[in-house]
N, C-alpha and C positions, 0 to 999 in steps of 0.2 A: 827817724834816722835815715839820712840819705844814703845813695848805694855807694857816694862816694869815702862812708865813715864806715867800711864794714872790717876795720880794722881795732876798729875804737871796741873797749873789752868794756865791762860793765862799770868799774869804777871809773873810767871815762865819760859815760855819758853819765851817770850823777854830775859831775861832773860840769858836763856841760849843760845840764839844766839847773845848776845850783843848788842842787841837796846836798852838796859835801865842802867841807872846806878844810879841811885837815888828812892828814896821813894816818890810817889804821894802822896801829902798831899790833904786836901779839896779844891776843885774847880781846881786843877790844871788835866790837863789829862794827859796821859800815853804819848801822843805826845810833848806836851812841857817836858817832863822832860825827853826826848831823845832829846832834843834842849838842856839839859844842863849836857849832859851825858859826858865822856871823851873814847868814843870809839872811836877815830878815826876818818877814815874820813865816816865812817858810820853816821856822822852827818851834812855830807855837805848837802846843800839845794837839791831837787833833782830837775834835767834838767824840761827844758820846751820846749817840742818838738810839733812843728804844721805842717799839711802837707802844704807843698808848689804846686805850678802847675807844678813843672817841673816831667814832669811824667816818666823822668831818674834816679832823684835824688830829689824826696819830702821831704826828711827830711834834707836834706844840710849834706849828710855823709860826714865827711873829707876821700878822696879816701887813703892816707896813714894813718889812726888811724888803731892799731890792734883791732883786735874781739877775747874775751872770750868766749867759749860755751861750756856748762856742760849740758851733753846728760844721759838720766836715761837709762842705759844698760840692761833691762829687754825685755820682750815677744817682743818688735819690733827692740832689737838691736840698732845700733849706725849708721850702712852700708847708713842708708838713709841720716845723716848727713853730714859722711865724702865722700860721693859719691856722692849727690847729691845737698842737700842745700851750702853747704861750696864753693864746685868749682863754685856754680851761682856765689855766691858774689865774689866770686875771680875774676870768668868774668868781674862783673861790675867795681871791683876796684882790680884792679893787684897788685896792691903795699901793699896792705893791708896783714897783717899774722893774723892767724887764730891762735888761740890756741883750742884744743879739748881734751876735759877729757868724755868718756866715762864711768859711774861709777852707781852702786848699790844703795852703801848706801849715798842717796841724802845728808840728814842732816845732819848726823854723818861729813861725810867729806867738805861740806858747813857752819858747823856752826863757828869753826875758822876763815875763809874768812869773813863772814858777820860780826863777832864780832871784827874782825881786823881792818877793815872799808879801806885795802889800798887796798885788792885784789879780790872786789866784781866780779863777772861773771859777764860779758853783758846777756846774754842768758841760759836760765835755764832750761833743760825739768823733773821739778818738779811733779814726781812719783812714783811707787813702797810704800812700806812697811813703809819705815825710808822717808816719803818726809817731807819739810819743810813745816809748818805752815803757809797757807794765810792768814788766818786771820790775823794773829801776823805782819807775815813781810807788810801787806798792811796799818794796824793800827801806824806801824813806820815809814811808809812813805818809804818803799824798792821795790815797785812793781813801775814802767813807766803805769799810765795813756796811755791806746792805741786807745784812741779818736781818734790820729791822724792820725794811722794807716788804722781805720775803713773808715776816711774821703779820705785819700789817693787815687790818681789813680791807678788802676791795673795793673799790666803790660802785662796783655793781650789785656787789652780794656780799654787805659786811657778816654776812655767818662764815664766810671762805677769807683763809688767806690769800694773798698773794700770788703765791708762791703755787698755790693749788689751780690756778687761772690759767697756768703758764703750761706750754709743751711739755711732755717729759726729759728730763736732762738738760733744759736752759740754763735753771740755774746751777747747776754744776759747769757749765759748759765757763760759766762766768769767773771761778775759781783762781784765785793766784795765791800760790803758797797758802792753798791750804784751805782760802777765805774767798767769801761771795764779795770782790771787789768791781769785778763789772757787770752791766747789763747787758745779754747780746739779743738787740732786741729783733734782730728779723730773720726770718725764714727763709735761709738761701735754699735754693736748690742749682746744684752746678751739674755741667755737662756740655755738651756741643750744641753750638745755636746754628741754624740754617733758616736760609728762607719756603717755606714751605711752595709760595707759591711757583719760584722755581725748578723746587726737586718735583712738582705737580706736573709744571710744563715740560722736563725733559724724562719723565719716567724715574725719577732718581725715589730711592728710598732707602732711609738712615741704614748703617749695616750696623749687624749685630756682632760682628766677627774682625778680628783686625784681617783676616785673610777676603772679606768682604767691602772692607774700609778702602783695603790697596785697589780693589777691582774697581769700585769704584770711584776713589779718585784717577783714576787713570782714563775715566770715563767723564772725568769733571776736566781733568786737565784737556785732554782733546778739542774741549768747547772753549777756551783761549781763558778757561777761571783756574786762577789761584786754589786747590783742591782745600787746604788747612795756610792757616796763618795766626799767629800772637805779635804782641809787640814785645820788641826783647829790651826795648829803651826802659821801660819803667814799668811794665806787667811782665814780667818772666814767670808770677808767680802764680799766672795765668796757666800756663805748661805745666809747674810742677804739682800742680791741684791735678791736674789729669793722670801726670806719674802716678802720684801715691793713691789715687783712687784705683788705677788700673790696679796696682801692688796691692790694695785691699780684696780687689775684686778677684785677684789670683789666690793669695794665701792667708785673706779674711783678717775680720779688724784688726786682729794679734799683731799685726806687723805695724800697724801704723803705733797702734798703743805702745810697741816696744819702742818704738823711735821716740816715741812724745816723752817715754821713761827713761830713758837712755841710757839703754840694756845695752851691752855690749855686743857688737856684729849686729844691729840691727839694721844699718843703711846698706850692709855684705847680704842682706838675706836674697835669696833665688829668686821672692816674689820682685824686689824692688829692681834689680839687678834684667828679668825680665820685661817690666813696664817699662824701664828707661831706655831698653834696647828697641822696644815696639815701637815708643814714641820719639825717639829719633831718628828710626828709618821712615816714619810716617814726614818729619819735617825735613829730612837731608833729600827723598825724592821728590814732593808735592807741596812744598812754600816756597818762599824765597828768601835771599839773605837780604835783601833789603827791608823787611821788613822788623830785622835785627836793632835798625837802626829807627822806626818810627814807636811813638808812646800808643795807650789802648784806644784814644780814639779818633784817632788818625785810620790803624786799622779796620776799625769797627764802621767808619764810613765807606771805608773801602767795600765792604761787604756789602753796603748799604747801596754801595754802585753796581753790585753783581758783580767786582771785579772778585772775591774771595765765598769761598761757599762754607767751611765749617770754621767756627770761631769757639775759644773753649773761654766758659764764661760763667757768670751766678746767674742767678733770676732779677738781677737789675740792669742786666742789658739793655732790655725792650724801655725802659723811663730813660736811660740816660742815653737812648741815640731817639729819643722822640721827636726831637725838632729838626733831624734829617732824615729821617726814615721814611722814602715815601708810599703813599699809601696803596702803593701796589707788592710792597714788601709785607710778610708775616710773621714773625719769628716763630720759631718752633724750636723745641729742645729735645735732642737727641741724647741717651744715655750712652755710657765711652762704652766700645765694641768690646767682647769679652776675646782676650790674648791667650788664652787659652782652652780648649776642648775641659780640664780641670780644672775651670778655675771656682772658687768654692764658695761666691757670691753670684748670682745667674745675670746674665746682661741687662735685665730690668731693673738692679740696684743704684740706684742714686745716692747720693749725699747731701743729703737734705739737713741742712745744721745751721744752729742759732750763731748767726753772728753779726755784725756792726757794733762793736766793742763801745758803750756809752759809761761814763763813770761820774761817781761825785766826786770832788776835792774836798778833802779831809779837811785841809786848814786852807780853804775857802771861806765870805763871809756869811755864808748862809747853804749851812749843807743840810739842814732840816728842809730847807723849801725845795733842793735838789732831788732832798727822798721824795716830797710831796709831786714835783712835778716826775719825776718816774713813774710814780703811782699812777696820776694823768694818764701817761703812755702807756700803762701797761690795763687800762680801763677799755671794755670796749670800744668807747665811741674813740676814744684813741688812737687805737688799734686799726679800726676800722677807716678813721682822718687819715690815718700815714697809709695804709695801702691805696686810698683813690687818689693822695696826692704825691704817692713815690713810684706807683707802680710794684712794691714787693709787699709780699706779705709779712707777718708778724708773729713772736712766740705767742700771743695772746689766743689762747683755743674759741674758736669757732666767728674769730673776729672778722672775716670775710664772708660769713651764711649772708648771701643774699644780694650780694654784690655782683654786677657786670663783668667780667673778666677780660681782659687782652685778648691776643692771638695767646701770646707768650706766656702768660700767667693760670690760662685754660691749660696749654700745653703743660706747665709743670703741673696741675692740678691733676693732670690725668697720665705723667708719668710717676709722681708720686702714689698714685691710686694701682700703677700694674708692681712698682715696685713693692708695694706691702709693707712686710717685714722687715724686706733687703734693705735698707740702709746702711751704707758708709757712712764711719764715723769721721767725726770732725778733727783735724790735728791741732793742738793745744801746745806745740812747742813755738809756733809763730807768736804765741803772745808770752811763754815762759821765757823763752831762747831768745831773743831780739836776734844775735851778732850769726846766730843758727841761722837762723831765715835769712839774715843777708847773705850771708856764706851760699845755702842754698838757690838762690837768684842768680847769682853766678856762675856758677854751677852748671845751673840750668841751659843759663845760655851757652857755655863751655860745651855742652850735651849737644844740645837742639841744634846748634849749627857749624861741628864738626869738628871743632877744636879738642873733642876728648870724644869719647867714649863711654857705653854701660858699665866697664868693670873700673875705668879710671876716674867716673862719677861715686860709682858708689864709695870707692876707697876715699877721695876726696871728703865726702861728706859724713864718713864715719870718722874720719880724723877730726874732723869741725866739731862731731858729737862728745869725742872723747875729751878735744878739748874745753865745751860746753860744761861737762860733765867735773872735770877737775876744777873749773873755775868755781861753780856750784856747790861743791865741798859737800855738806852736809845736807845742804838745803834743795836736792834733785826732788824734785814736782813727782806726784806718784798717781796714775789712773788706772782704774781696772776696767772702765766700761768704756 
């Protein structure tokens, strides 16, 4: 959904990707009247796939059915697709053709297909800017259920699941209503990216403190560099990853968990109310407002010229500015300074969380080969294919031993190694909430560059939750960890 539909409620965007064609009257749901809609074959029942023992072929692929895959062409590229997951499966079944569409605009170019109902993707790597709607397509019944995936044998080690291969908490991370509907298959780590070899050449070193942050951008600004910068055209959501990490990093994962539950006063609470007042005075003194106005990597060049020194980012920064970065630049990753002397996660915590949202289509023509090729990716050599050809790492445990690292990919290696235990948790309302997360982007920039304020942010966005919340009815999304 684009920023300019953030008015569009959820039976709008069914809507606009053709799951619904009828008016919900009393007591009927949203689901029965896409049972009596005339889209196509977007209304066929969707598969029922279970894993089998055979730990060649657990889902009973037909070895000649072709495979769809629609790959999101942003910060990781496609290279890891067509080079490395696609030719497994072609290993396993020769006969099989592959179709590949690497592409941007997820929705915009997905939403005909889904609304057509004859030419849904098997495989979807649902990301970027424009991605589709979980919430939506899982409420119509278009996401494959990957119970079976998770229960599946591995192909490294058919004695283990799945599921037991993977990070702790990936697959919950993946959960919609309830259900393991998507894959998140990579290992972000977020924080501040800088060029190491410049804070080298001028004595600079990450602060730990927002009261060390101000000092030193004041020390960055002096040398004619942009101290902090995001883009507010299409990453805003850049910024408020930093908010709510700082806001965990003050009053500890509780707060972000109440926001994702949407506990009432949760976006009023001190912690969020604090971060948002940190990180707006960080951007109302030390960015620009021009920068309001360019997309992430437009900025992320800029930095790349030493015109801007902290950029707040994932751990796919370093792959998607590779082809201008030059190589007198390093990246490195700074954890966000801690906002307060109490704050109750210690400045070493990062937020290290599975995501790049991938899913199968339910009433796709071939979602048994969708489980099959997940399985591919979630195999080591897999694992190991997409990190040398994306640049980020993967949920798959110990899928990097032995691998060469980056500047930037050592650097998170070794801030997740001081951070330990501290981990910030992931927020799960960007893929429950859709019209939330747009609401918030707005917000943001409304925040960041001086049109509001912390106390008339937070009331904004707790109104967007309540209203989130009444739309939701019955069906409010519930996490404890």
């Amino acid at each position: 959904m684009s920023q300019n539909e953030s008015g569009l409620g959820r039976r709008d965007i069914l809507k606009r990707i053709g799951l619904t064609a009828v008016v919900v009257g009393p007591g009927m749901s949203i689901l029965n009247a896409c049972a009596t809609s005339d889209s196509g074959g977007s209304d066929k029942p969707a598969a029922t796939v279970t894993a089998g023992t055979d730990a060649k072929n657990p889902f009973g692929v037909d070895a000649a059915a072709p495979l769809d895959v629609v790959i999101f062409k942003g910060g990781l590229g496609d290279d890891y697709a067509t080079q490395v997951h696609e030719p497994a499966y072609v290993a396993l079944f020769p006969t099989a053709k592959i179709k590949h569409e690497g592409i941007v605009e997820i929705n915009k170019t997905l939403q005909p297909r889904f609304s057509g109902g004859s030419d849904i993707p098997d495989v979807v790597a649902n990301s970027g800017t424009d991605l589709m709607d979980n919430g939506a397509l899982a409420e119509a019944g278009q996401l494959q259920d990957l119970t079976a995936l998770w229960d599946a044998p591995s192909i490294d080690d058919p004695a283990k699941k799945v599921r037991d291969t993977v990070l702790k908490g990936a697959v919950e991370t993946g959960f919609v209503e309830g259900k393991p509907f998507l894959l998140p298959y990579v290992s972000s780590t977020y924080g501040l990216w800088y060029d190491s070899e410049l804070f080298a050449k001028n004595s600079w070193t990450a602060p730990k403190t927002f009261d060390e942050f101000k000092t030193l951008c004041e020390s960055i600004k002096a040398k004619g560099i942009t101290p902090f910068a995001y883009a507010g055209k299409n990453a805003s959501y850049y910024a408020y990853w930093m908010i709510l990490i700082s806001a965990a990093k003050i009053g500890g994962n509780e707060v972000l968990i109440n926001i994702d539950n949407l506990e009432d006063g949760a976006w009023t609470n001190d912690a969020v109310k604090q971060a948002a007042a940190a990180w707006a005075e960080i951007n109302a003194k030390y960015s620009d407002k021009s920068y309001e106005g360019l997309i992430h990597t437009e900025v992320q060049t800029q930095q790349n010229k030493g015109k801007v020194a902290f950029y707040p980012s994932g751990s796919w920064l370093e792959n998607e500015q590779a082809k201008s970065t030059p190589k007198t630049f390093k990246y490195a990753l700074a954890a966000t300074p801690s906002v307060t002397a109490a704050d109750k996660l210690p400045y070493e915590a990062l937020r290290v969380a599975a995501g790049e949202n991938y899913f199968v289509s339910a009433k796709g023509k071939n979602p048994k080969g969708g489980l099959e090729y997940f399985r591919i990716m979630l195999s080591v050599a897999g694992a190991k294919g997409f990190t040398e050809k994306s640049g980020s790492l993967t949920i798959v445990k110990g899928a990097a031993d032995g691998l060469t690292l980056s500047p930037g990919l050592q650097s998170v290696a070794d801030g997740q190694k001081a951070a330990g235990d501290n981990i910030v948790t992931n927020s799960q309302f960007e893929n429950w909430y859709k019209e939330l997360e747009t609401e918030l982007r707005k917000q943001t920039n409304n925040l960041m560059y001086g049109r509001s304020d912390a106390d008339k942010f937070c009331a904004a966005m707790q109104k967007a939750a309540d209203k989130a919340k009444a739309a939701a009815g019955d069906k409010i999304q519930k996490r404890t960890v």
